[in-house]
C-alpha positions in Angstrom: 3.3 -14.4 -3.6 5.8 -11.7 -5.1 5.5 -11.4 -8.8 8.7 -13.2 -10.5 8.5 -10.4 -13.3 10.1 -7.8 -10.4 11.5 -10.5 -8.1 13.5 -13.3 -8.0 12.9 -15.7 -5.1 15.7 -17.8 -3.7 13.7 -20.6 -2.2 12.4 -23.0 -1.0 13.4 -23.8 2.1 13.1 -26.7 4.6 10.7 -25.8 8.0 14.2 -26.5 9.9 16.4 -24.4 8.2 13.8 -21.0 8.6 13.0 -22.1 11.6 17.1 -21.5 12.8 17.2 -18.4 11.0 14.5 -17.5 13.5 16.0 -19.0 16.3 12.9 -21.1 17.0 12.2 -25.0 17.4 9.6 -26.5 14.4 6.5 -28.4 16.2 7.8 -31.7 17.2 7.8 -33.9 14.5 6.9 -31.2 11.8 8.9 -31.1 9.0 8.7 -30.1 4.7 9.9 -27.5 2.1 8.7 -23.9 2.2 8.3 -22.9 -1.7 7.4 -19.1 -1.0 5.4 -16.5 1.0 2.3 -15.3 0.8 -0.8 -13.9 2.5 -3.3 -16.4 4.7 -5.8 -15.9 1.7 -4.2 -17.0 -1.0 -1.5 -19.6 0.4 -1.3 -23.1 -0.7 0.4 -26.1 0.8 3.9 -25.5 -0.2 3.5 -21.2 1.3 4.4 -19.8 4.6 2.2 -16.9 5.6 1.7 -15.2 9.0 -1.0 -14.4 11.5 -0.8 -10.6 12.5 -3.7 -11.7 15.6 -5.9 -9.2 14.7 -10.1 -9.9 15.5 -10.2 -9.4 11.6 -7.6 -11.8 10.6 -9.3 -14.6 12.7 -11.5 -16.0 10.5 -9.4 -15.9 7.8 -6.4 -17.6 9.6 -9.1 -20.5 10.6 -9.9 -20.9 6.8 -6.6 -20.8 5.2 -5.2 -23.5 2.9 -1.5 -22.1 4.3 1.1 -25.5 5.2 2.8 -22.9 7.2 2.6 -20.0 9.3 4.4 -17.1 12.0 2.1 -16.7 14.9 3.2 -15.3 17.9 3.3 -16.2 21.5 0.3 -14.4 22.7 -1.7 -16.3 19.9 -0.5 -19.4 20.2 -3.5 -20.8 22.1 -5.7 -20.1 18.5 -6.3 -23.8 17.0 -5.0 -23.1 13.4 -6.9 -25.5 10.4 -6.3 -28.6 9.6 -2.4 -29.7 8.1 -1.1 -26.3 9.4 2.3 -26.2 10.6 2.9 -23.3 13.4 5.8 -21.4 13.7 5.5 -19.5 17.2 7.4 -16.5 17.4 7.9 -13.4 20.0 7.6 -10.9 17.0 5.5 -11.8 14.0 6.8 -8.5 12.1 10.4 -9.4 13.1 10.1 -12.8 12.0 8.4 -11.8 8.6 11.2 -9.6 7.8 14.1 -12.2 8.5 11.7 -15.0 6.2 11.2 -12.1 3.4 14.8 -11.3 2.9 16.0 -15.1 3.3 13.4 -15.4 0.0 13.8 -12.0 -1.3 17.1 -10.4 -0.5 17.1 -8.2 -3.6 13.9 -6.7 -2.8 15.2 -2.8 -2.1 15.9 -0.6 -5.2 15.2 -1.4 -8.7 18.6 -2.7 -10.6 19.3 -0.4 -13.6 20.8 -1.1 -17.1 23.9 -0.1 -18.3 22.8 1.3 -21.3 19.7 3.9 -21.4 17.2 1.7 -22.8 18.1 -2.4 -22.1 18.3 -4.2 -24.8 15.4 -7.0 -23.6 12.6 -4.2 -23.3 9.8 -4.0 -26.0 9.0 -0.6 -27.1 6.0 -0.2 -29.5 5.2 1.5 -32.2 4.8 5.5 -32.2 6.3 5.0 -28.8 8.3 8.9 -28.2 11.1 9.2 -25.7 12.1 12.0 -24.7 16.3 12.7 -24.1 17.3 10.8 -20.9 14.9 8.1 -20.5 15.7 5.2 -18.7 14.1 2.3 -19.5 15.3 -1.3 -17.3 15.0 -4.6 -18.5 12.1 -6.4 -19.8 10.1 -3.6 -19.5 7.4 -3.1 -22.1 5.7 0.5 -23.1 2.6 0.4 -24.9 2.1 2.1 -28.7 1.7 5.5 -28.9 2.8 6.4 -25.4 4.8 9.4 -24.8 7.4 9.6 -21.8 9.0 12.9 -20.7 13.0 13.4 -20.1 14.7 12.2 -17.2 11.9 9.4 -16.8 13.2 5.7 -15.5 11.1 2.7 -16.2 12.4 -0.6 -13.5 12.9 -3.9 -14.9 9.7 -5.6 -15.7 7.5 -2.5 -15.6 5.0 -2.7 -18.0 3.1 0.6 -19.2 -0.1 0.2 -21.8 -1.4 2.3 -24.7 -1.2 6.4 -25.3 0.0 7.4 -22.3 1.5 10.5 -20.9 4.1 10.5 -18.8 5.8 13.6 -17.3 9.4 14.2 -17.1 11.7 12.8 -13.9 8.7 10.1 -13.0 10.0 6.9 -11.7 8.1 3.7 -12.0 9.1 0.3 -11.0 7.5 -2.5 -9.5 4.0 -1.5 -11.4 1.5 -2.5 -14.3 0.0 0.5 -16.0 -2.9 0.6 -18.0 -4.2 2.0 -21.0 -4.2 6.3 -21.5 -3.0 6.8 -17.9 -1.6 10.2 -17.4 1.1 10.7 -14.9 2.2 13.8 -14.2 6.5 15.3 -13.5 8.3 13.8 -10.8 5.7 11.0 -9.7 7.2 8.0 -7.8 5.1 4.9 -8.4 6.5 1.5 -6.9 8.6 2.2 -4.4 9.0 0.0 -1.1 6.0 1.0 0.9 7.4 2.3 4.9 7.1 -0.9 6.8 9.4 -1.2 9.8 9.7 -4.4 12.9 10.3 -1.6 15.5 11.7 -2.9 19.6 13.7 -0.7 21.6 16.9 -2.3 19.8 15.7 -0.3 16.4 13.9 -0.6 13.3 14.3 -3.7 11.0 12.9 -3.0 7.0 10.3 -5.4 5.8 10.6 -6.5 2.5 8.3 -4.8 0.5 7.7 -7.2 -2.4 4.4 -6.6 -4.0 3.5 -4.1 -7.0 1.3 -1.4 -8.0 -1.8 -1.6 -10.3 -2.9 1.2 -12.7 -6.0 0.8 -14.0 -7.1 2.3 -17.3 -7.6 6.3 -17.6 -6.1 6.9 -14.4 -4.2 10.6 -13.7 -1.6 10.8 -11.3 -0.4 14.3 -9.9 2.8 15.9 -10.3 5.2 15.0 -7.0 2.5 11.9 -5.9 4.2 9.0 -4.5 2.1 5.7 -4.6 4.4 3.0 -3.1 4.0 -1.0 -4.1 2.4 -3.2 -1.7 4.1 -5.2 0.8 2.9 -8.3 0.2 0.1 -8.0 -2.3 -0.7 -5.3 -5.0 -1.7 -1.7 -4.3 -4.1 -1.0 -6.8 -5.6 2.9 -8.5 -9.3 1.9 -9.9 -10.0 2.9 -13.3 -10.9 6.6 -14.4 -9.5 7.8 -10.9 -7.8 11.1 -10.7 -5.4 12.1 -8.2 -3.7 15.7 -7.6 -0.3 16.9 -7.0 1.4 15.8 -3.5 -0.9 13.1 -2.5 1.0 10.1 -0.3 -1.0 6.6 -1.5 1.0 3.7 1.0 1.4 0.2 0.2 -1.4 -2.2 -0.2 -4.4 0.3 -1.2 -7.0 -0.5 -2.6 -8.6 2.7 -4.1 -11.4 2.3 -6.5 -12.6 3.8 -9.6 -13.2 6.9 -10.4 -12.5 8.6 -7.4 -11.0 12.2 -6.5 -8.2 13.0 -4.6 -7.3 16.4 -4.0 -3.7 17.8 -3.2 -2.2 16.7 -0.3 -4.6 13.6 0.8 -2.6 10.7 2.8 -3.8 7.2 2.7 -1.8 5.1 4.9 -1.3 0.9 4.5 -4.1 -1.7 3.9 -7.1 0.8 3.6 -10.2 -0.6 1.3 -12.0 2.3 -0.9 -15.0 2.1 -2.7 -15.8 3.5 -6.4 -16.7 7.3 -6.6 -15.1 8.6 -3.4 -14.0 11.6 -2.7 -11.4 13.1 -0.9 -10.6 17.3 -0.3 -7.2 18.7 0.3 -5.3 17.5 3.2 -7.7 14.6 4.1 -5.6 11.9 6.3 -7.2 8.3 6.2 -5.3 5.9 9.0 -4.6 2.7 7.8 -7.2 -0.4 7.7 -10.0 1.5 7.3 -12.9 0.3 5.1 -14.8 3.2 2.8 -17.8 2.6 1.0 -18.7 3.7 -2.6 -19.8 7.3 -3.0 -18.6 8.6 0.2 -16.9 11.7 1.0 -14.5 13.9 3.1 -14.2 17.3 3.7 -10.5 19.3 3.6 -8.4 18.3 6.2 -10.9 15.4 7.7 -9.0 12.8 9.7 -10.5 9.2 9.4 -8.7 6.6 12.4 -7.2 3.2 11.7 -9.5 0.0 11.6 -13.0 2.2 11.4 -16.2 1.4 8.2 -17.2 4.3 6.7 -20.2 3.6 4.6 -20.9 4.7 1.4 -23.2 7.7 0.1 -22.7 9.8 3.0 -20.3 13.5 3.5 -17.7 12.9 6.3 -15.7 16.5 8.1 -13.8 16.8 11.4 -11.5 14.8 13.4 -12.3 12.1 14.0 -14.4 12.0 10.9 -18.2 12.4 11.2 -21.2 12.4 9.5 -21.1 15.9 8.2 -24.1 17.4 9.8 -23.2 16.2 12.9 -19.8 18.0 12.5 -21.3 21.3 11.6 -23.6 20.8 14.7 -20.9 20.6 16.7 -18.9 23.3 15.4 -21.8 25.5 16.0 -22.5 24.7 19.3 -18.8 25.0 20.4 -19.1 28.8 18.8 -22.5 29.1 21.0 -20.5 28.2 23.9 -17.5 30.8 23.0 -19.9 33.7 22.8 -21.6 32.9 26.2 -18.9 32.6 27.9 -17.9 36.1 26.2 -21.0 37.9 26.8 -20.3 37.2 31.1 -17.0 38.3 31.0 -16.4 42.1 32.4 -16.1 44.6 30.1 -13.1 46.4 30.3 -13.5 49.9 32.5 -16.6 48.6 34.7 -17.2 48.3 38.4 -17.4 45.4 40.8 
């Protein structure tokens, strides 16, 4: 469910009238009023989720309390719980996008006050604001915390205690913790990239969840950490991030971790406490990490693998490091036999 503090939802609707806007026919005999959207796990009666028909999601689509849900054609033969309502669909992604911006149309950039400060935010005391802060309505800034010039704070954003915050960083869509540092021209909050792609284009998704700060967190000059698509993309406390890492919607990175310059974490990845992560390290998105674990510079980790915890990963596709360096040495074995029967240069037949 989108957070009314950042969105304003333009519901409810009835089954029939979603149901045209997706050019599809309601079960026979199915009927009722759609409240909101929101993910299989936390929908109630009155919520429409969807089924992406993943091995994963199967369990939790049998369990779910949701009175309505997208599923597509290929998955229509799944028996969904009890007091369910199917919608079935060609394109679940195409069909969440027209349902998000029927309840969501205003869910792109943040709207902006005419004045610098609006007059509805709450600034506390010892609060310092540097020349050409922006600061949107009913946003809320902690005592003591400091924000650099040419900073813009969205409607709703709401930033704790004694914190730092660099000049020309943006933040909307986000709740911010206590003594967070976040470091020049950060973008926190922005719609995470999720496209309905066919050979007719690519339809946006509304991106309509929000970013969580934890406590003590540091956030890299030029990092862009975008706001989940549905749910919350959340920075565990005490974790430190470098310059130019890429954080996409809907991680969940724990605390205290590292992540060194130039790391991507793509959508929907789960991230244990204590992990690590070296320069250039790309992690594919679903993937599961466990506490403690870590990866080498420029390791590449693929979509919908478990990494556990406590171990050192390198290579492509990431490895148990040993077992990488193994392999790098045997591939350098291999290069200098093959060298060693080559003619030399000069000799006879």
């Amino acid at each position: 469910m989108a957070d009314p503090r950042f969105f304003r939802n333009h519901g409810p609707f009835t089954l029939e009238a979603l149901a045209a806007k997706l050019g599809v026919a309601p079960p026979p005999g199915a009927s009722g009023v759609i409240a909101d959207l929101a993910g299989l796990e936390g929908a109630g009666p009155k919520h429409l989720a969807f089924f992406s028909g993943t091995r994963e999601q199967k369990e939790i689509f049998q369990a779910s309390r949701a009175g309505f849900c997208l599923v597509a054609e290929k998955d229509a033969a799944i028996c969904p719980p009890p007091g369910m309502v199917v919608l079935t669909v060609k394109s679940v992604r195409h069909a969440w996008a027209v349902v998000a911006q029927s309840f969501y149309p205003e869910s792109g950039q943040a709207r902006w006050p005419g004045e610098a400060v609006a007059a509805s935010a709450k600034i506390g005391e010892g609060v310092t604001l540097a020349p050409g802060v922006v600061i949107g309505e009913n946003a809320e800034i902690g005592a003591g915390t400091r924000i650099g010039p040419g900073s813009a704070i969205g409607p709703g954003v709401a930033i704790g205690r004694d914190c730092e915050i660099g000049a020309q960083v943006t933040i909307t869509n986000a709740y911010v913790g206590d003594q967070v540092t976040i470091l020049p021209g950060a973008r926190i909050g922005q719609p995470g990239f999720g496209f309905a792609t066919s050979k007719a284009g690519n339809v946006k998704i509304p991106q309509i969840g929000r970013v969580i700060i934890q406590d003590r967190v540091e956030i890299g000059a030029n990092t862009t950490i975008d706001r989940g698509a549905l749910g919350d993309t959340v920075i565990g406390e005490g974790t430190k991030i470098d310059n130019l890492v890429m954080i996409a919607h809907n991680v969940h990175l724990g605390r205290h971790c590292l992540v060194i310059s130039q790391v991507g974490i793509a959508g929907g990845c789960e991230i244990g406490d204590f992990c690590v992560f070296a320069g250039q390290a790309g992690v594919a998105d679903h993937v599961r990490i466990g506490a403690g674990a870590r990866f080498a510079a420029q390791t590449g980790v693929p979509p919908n693998t478990v990494y556990e915890g406590g171990a050192d990963y390198g290579g492509w596709p990431a490895k148990p490091v040993r077992e990488w360096l193994r392999e790098l040495h045997a591939a350098k074995m291999m290069l200098k036999r093959q060298d060693t029967k080559k003619p030399k240069k000069g000799g006879h037949d």
